[in-house]
Every structure is written in C-alpha cells, then in structure tokens.
C-alpha positions as CSV (number, residue, x, y, z in Angstrom):
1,X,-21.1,-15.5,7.9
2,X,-19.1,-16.7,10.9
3,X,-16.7,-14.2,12.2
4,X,-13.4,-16.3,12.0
5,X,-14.7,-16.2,8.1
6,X,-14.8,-12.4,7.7
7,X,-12.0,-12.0,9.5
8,X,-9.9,-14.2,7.2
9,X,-11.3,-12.5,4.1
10,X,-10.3,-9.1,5.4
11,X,-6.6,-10.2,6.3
12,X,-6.4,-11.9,2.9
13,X,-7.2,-8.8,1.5
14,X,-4.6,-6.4,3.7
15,X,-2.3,-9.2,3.4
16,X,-2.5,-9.0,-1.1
17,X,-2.6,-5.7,-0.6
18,X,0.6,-5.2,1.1
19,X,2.4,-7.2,-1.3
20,X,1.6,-5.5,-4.0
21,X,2.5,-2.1,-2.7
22,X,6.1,-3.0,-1.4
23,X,6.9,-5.2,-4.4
24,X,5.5,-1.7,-6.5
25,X,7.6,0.2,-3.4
26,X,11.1,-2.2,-4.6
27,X,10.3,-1.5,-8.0
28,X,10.6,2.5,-7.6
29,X,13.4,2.5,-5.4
30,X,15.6,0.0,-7.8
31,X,14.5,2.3,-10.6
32,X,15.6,5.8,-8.7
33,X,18.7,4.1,-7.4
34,X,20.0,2.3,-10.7
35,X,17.8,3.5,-13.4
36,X,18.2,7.6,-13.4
37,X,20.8,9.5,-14.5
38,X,21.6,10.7,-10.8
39,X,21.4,7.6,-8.5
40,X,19.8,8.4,-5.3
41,X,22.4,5.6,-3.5
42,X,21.7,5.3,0.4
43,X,19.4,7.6,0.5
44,X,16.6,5.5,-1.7
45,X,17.0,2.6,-0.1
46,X,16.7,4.4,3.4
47,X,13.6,5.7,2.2
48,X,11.7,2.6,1.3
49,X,12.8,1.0,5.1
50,X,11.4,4.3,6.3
51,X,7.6,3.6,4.4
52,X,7.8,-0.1,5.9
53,X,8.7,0.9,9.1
54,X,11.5,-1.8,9.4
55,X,14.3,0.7,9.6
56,X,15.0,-0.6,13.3
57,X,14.6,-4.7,12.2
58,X,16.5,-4.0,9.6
59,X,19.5,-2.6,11.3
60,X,19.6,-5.7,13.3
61,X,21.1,-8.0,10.3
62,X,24.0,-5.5,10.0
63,X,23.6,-5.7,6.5
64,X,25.0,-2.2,4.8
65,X,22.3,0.1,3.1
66,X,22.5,-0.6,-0.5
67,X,20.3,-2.3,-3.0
68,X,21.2,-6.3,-2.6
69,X,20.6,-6.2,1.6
70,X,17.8,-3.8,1.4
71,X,15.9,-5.6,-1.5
72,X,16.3,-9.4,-0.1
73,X,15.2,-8.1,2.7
74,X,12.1,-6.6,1.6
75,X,11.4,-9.2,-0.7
76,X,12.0,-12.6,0.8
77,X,13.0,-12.2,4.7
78,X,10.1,-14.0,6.6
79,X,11.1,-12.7,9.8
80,X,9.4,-9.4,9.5
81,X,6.2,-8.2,8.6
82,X,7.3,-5.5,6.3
83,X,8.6,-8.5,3.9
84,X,6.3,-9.4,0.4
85,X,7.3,-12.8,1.1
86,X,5.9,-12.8,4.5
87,X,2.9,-11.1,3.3
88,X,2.4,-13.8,1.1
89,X,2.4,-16.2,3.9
90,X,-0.1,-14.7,5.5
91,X,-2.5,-14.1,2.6
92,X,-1.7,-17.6,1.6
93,X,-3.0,-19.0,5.1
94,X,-5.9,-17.2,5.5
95,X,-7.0,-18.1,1.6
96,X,-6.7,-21.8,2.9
97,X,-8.6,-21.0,5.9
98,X,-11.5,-19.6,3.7
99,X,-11.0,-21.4,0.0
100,X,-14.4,-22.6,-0.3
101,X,-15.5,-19.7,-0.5
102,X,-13.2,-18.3,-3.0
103,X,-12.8,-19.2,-6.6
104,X,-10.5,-21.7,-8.6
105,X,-9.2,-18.2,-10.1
106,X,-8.8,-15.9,-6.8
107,X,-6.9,-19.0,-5.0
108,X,-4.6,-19.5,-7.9
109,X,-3.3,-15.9,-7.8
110,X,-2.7,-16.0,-4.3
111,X,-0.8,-19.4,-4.9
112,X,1.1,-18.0,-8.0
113,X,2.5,-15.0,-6.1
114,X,3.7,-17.3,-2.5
115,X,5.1,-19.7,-5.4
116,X,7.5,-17.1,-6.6
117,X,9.3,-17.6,-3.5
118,X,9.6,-20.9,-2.8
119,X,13.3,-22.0,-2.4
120,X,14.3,-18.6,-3.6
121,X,17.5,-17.0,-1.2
122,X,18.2,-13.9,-3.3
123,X,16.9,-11.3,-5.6
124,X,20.0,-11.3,-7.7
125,X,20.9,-7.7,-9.5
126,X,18.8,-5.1,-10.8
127,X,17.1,-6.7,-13.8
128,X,16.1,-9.9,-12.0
129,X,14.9,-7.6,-9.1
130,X,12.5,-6.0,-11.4
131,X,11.7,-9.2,-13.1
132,X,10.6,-10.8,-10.1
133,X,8.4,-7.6,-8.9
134,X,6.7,-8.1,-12.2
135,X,5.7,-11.6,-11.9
136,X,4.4,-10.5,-8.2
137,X,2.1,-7.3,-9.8
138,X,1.0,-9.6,-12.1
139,X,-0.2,-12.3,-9.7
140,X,-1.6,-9.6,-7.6
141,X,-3.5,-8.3,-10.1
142,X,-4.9,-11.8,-11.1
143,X,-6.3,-12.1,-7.7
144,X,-7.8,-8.4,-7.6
145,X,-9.4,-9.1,-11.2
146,X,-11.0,-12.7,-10.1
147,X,-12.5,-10.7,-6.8
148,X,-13.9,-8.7,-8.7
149,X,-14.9,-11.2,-10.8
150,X,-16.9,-13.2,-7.9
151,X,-20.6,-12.8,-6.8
152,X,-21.0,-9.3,-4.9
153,X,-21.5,-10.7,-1.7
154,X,-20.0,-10.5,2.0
155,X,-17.2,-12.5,0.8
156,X,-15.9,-9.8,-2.0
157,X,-16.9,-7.0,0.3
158,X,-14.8,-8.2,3.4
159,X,-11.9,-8.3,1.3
160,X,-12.4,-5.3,-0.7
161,X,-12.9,-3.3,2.8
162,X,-9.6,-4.8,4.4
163,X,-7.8,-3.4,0.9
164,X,-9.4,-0.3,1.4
165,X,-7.9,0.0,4.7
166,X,-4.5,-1.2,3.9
167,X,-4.6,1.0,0.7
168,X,-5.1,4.0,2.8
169,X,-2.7,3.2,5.5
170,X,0.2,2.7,2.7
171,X,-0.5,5.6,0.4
172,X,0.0,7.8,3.4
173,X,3.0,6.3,4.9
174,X,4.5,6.4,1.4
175,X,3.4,10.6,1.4
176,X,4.8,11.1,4.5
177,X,8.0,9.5,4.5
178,X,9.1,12.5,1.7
179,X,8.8,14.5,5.0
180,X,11.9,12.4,6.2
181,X,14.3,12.3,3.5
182,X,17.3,14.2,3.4
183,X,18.5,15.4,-0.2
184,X,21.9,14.6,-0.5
185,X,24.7,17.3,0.2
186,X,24.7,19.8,-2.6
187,X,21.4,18.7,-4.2
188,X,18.6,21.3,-4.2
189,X,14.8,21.5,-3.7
190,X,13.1,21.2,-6.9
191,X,16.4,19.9,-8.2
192,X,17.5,16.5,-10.0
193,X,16.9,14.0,-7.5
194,X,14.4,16.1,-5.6
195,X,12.6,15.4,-8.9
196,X,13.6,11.8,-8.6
197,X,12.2,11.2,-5.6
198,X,8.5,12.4,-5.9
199,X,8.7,10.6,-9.4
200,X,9.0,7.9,-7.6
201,X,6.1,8.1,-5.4
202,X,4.2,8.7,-8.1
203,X,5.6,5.2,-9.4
204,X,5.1,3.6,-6.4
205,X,1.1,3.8,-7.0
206,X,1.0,4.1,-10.4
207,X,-0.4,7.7,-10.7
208,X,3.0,9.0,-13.4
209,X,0.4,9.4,-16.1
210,X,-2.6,9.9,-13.8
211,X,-0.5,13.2,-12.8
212,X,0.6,14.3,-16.2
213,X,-3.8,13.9,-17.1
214,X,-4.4,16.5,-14.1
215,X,-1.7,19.1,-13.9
216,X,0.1,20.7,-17.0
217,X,2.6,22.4,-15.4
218,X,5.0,20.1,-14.4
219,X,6.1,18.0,-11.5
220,X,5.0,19.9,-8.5
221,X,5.3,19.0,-5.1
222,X,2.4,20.5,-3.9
223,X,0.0,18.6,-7.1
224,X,1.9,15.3,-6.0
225,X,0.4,15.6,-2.8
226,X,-3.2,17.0,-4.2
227,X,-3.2,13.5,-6.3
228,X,-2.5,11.5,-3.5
229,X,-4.8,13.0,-1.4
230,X,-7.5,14.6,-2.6
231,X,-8.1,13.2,-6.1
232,X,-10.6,10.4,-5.2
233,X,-10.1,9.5,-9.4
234,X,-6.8,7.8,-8.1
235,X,-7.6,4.7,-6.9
236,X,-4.4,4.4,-4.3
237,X,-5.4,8.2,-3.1
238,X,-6.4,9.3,0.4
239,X,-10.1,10.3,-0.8
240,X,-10.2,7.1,-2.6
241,X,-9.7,4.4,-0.1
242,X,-12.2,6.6,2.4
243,X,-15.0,6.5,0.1
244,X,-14.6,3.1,-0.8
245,X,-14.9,2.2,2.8
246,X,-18.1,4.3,3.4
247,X,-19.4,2.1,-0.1
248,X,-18.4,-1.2,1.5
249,X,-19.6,-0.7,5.3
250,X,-22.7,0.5,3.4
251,X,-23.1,-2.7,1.8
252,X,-22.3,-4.9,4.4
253,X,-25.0,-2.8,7.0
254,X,-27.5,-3.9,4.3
255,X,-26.8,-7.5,4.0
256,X,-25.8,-8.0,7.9
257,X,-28.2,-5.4,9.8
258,X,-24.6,-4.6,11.9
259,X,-24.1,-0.8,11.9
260,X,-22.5,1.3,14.5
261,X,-19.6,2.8,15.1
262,X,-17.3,2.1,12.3
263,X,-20.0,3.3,10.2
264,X,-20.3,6.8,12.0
265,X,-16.4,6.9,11.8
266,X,-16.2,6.0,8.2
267,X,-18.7,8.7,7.0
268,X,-17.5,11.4,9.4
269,X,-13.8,11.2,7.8
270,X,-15.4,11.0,4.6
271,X,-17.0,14.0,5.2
272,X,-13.8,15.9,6.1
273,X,-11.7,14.6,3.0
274,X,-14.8,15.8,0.8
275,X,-14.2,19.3,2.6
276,X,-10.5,19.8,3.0
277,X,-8.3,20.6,0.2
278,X,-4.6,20.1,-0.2
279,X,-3.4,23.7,0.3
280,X,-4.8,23.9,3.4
281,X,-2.9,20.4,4.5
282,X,-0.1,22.1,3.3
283,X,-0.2,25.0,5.1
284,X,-1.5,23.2,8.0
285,X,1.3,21.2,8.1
286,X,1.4,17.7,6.3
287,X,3.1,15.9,8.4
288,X,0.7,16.3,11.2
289,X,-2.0,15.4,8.6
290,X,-1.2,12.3,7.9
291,X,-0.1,11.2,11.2
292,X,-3.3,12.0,12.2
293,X,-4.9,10.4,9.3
294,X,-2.8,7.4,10.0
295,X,-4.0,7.0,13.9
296,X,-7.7,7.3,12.3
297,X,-7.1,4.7,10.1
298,X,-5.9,2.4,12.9
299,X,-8.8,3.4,14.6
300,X,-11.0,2.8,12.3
301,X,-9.3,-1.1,11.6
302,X,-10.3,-1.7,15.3
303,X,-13.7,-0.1,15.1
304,X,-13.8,-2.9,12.3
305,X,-13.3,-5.6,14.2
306,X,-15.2,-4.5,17.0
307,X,-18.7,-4.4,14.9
308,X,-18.0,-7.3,13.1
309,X,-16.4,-9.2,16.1
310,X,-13.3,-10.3,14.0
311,X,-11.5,-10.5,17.0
C-alpha cells in the first residue's frame, strides 16, 4: 500500500472519529444544560470548549457562553478544528482521496453525515440540536458498521488504528476536563449537578448503562473514572483504545514486515494499563495521569507515522 494511501485511511478514521465524539459531546452538554432539573448554565457549555480545546478560538467571535453560540460553533463553524462540521470536511476529503478502496456503503456514511451540513447556518433550539446530533451518530455509525463490514485488510486496519488513537486521545481529554470545572457557588461535591456533570460524561461515551452493569452502589466519582480507564469492556475506555492498538500494529507488522518503534511503544503502555489500577491514579493524582497519557498518545501518533512513513 502506498503511504499517501495509509495515511488517508488513518485521518479518515480520526477525522469520523472526532465527529462522532463532539456531536455525542453537544448531545450531553444540551441535555445537562436544558434537560435536568438543575441546569448547569455557563458552566456546561464552558466545559465542552474546555474537552475541544477551543476555549481560546472561541473567545475570538465574542459570542456570549450559552447554548446557541457555543453549539453553532461546535457544530458547523469551519474555521476550527474542534468543529463536527470541519471534521467532516476532512474525513470527506481524504474518503475521496482513497474511495476505491472503500465500499459503496463506507463512502455513503461519510457523505450522509458532511450532507447534514450543507447550506445549514444554525442549529436552531434544543430539540433540533439533538435532532441533528442524531442524524450525525447515525451516519457515523453507518460508516463504523460498513468498515467493519469490509475485507480485514490494511485498508480496515489503518482506519481502525487512527480511531484507536483518536478514541484514546478524546476519552481522556473528556476525563480530565472534570479536573477543571468549577461547581457553581453553593453547589456541593457529590451534590445535584456534581451528579449532573459525571452523568454526563458517562453520556458523552455512552457507558450510563455500561456503569450501572459494573457498580451497584451508585454514581461514584471514583467508579466513573475506573470505567473510563481501566475497564477495557468499554469500548471508548483508556484500556480499550490501547489494546486495540497493540491488536492492529500486530496485524499490520504481519501483513507489512514494518515493526519498530511504535510497536515497542504500543505494547509497553499496554503493559502498564494492564498493571495500574484506578485507585492508585487517583491517589497518584489524575490529572497528571492523563496529561501524561495524553503526551504518550501524541507520541505514539508520530511514532505512527514515522514507521509507516505517513508523513
């Protein structure tokens, strides 16, 4: 396989990827903000520009922090990369660059999600907010279910790995931006919209009744963060993305002969997630944790490219 080939077929799969989590990400925060009995306000909508990092970009429109601005401009601003409609575009391009080797079915999710936006200058109020997330997690999840549909070759694999690698990279960004929030004045830990907010992580990568399968004594900070992290069940957790890395780089060293150093870098973290367990993150400090996790991760992405020559 040419390496301008791989390397669109692992962008396309960040690029789907990253849609789908901040169209599930918009989803959440319009439910905590509007939804519950004890809107969040501000403070969701803060949060979700916090995960995408686009706080700063954001600020730059001088748009106020409520859920109209904040939702538009997650949704379909193309002048940031933190955007599902930008996302789109990209996954959209690289899809062309590579269609013959996809199928009638993968292309025509791709194109049924970038088609949602098309000519489309606002997401309206809640209800056609959530309406239009829905049609995007349902396009998404066409093109997941026709990859995995397709022969189990380089193709599927390139694409499953660059998931794998987004995956990781957003299910710890969305962990540790929890670190950041501020309840509101008055509001407790453990309280009302304390609860709110971890709900809606667990929302945000669809682990509610995943959680409520593992732990029977409530909603507990401490077992949202052993689900995300450790639970390898889950397949948007920490342990989950590694090991599917580790299975995919396998697969590709057998097909390819290449094997080096994002190999050895794969397996070693996988070999540490096997061994650490939440409490001792916790304890540890989980901040640092997934900082550090985060910098591997980026690591790893250029160790990638470097063995595959993506460029």
């Amino acid at each position: 396989m040419l390496s301008r080939t791989a390397l669109s077929l692992y962008w396309l799969g960040r690029y789907v990827e990253r849609a789908d989590f901040i169209a599930r990400l918009v989803e959440a925060t319009v439910r905590l903000d509007v939804l519950s009995p004890r809107p969040a306000g501000e403070v969701a909508w803060v949060s979700a520009l916090a995960v995408t990092e686009t706080e700063k970009a954001f600020a730059k429109t001088g748009a106020p922090i409520a859920h109209e601005p904040v939702a538009r401009f997650l949704t379909l601003d193309a002048t940031h990369p933190g955007s599902i409609v930008r996302s789109l575009d990209m996954a959209r391009d690289n899809a062309r660059a590579v269609r013959t080797a996809l199928t009638r079915e993968a292309w025509t999710g791709i194109n049924q999600a970038w088609l949602l936006f098309q000519n489309r200058a606002t997401t309206g109020n809640a209800a056609t907010t959530l309406n239009l997330i829905e049609s995007v997690k349902s396009a998404t999840r066409g093109f997941e279910g026709a990859i995995h549909r397709m022969l189990r070759n380089q193709t599927t694999w390139f694409i499953r790995l660059g998931q794998a690698i987004e995956r990781a990279d957003n299910t710890a960004r969305l962990l540790d931006v929890k670190y950041h929030i501020l309840l509101p004045e008055g509001e407790q830990v453990g309280g009302v919209v304390d609860r709110d907010q971890w709900t809606t992580i667990l929302q945000t990568v669809s682990a509610v009744t995943a959680y409520r399968w593992f732990y029977s004594e409530g909603l507990l900070p401490a077992n949202v963060i052993d689900l995300l992290i450790a639970r390898s069940e889950l397949p948007r957790s920490l342990a989950a993305s590694v090991e599917e890395a580790v299975d995919i780089l396998n697969l590709l060293a057998k097909r390819t002969g290449l094997h080096g150093e994002a190999d050895r870098m794969a397996r070693n973290r996988h070999a540490r997630m096997v061994k650490t367990q939440s409490r001792q993150i916790i304890a540890g400090g989980l901040h640092q944790y997934l900082q550090d996790f985060l910098a591997e991760n980026d690591e790893l992405h250029f160790a990638i490219s470097r063995q595959f020559k993506l460029g």
